[in-house]
N, C-alpha and C positions, 0 to 999 in steps of 0.2 A: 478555355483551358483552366482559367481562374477557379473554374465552379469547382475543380478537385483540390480535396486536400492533397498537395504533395508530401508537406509534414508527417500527416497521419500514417501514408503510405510507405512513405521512409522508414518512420519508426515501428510501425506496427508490420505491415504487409500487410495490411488489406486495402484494398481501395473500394471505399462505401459506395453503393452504386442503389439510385432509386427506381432503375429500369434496367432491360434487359442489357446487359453486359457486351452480347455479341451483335447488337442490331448496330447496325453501321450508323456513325454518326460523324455531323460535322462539325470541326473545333477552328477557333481560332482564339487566338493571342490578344491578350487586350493591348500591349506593346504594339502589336502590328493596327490593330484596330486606331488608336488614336494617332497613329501616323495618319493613318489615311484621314481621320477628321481634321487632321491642321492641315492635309495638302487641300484637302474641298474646304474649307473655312477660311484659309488665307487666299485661295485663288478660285472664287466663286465662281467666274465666266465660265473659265474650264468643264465647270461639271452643270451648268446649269438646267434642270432638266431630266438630271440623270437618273437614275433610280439601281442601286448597286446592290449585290447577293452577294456577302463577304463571308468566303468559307477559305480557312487555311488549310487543315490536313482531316480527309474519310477516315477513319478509323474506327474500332472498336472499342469500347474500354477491357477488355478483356486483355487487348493483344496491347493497350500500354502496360495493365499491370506488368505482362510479361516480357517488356520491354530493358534488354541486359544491361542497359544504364541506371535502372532502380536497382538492379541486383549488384552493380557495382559500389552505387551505393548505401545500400545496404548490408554487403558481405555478403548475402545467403541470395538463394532462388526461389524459393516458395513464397512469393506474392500471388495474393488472388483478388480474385473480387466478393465481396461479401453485401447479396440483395439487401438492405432496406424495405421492410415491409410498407409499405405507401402510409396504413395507419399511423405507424411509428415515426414518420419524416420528420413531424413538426417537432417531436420529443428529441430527436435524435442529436440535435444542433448542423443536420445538412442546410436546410433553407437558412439562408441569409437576409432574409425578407419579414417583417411582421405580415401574419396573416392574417388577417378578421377577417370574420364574417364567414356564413357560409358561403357566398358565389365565390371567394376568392381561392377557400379549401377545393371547392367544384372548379375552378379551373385551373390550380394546379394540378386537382388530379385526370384532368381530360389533357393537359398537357404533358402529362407523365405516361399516360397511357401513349400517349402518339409516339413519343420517344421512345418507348417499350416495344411497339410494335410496328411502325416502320422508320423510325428512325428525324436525324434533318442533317440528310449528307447533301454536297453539295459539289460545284465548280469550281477550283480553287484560281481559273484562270486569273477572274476580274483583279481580285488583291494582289497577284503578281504584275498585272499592268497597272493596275495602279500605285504600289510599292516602287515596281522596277526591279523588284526581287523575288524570289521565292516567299512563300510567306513564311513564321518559325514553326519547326516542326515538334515535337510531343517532346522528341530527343531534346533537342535546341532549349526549350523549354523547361525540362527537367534538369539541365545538366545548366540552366542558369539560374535557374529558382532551389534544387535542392542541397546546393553547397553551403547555402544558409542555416542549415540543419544538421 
């Protein structure tokens, strides 16, 4: 959920997208994520062995932009998503990552392609048993990260 700007989307209505908008995807929380590393880091036995698939909520990004809590926050409804052209990525200031090299450009773009065209949705079970809770939702998320703005 980290990987979007919520700022930018507040302010602007667009939410920068470097793959397809509507291909279902899986998010989760980095909040909910490092719970679960201090419950497996402080109580090793527990999980020893385990191998975990930590997806919090399938989604679209399409259907966060259009999500009535950004438009609450924002005053208006006309939020969209606006592609990034893959060449454009590195200029754009989306990646967060130094890239060198060409193998590194060649697998962000075989990773973006995958995300583009089928997506990495998931089970959102595991992170609920292992939380004990639902994991946080896009809403949960924006409505605690975009009060900041």
């Amino acid at each position: 959920m980290q990987n979007v700007d919520i700022k930018s989307v507040v302010k602007d209505g667009k939410l920068r997208v470097p793959y397809n908008p509507k291909t279902l995807q899986g998010f989760l929380d980095l909040k909910d994520l490092a719970e679960v590393a201090s419950e497996v880091i402080l109580n090793p036995a527990n999980h020893n062995l385990a191998t975990y698939e930590l997806v919090g909520e399938n989604t679209t990004l399409e259907s966060v932009a259009q999500m009535p809590i950004i438009h609450q926050f924002r005053g208006l409804s006309d939020t969209r998503c606006e592609l990034v052209p893959r060449d454009k990525l590195l200029e754009s200031g989306m990646v967060h990552l130094k890239v060198q090299g060409p193998d590194m450009r060649e697998g962000l773009g075989r990773m973006l392609y995958y995300y583009d065209r089928r997506g990495i949705p998931g089970n959102s079970n595991t992170i609920r048993w292992l939380l004990g809770r639902s994991a946080t939702t896009w809403e949960g998320f924006i409505q605690r990260e975009a009060w900041m703005y």
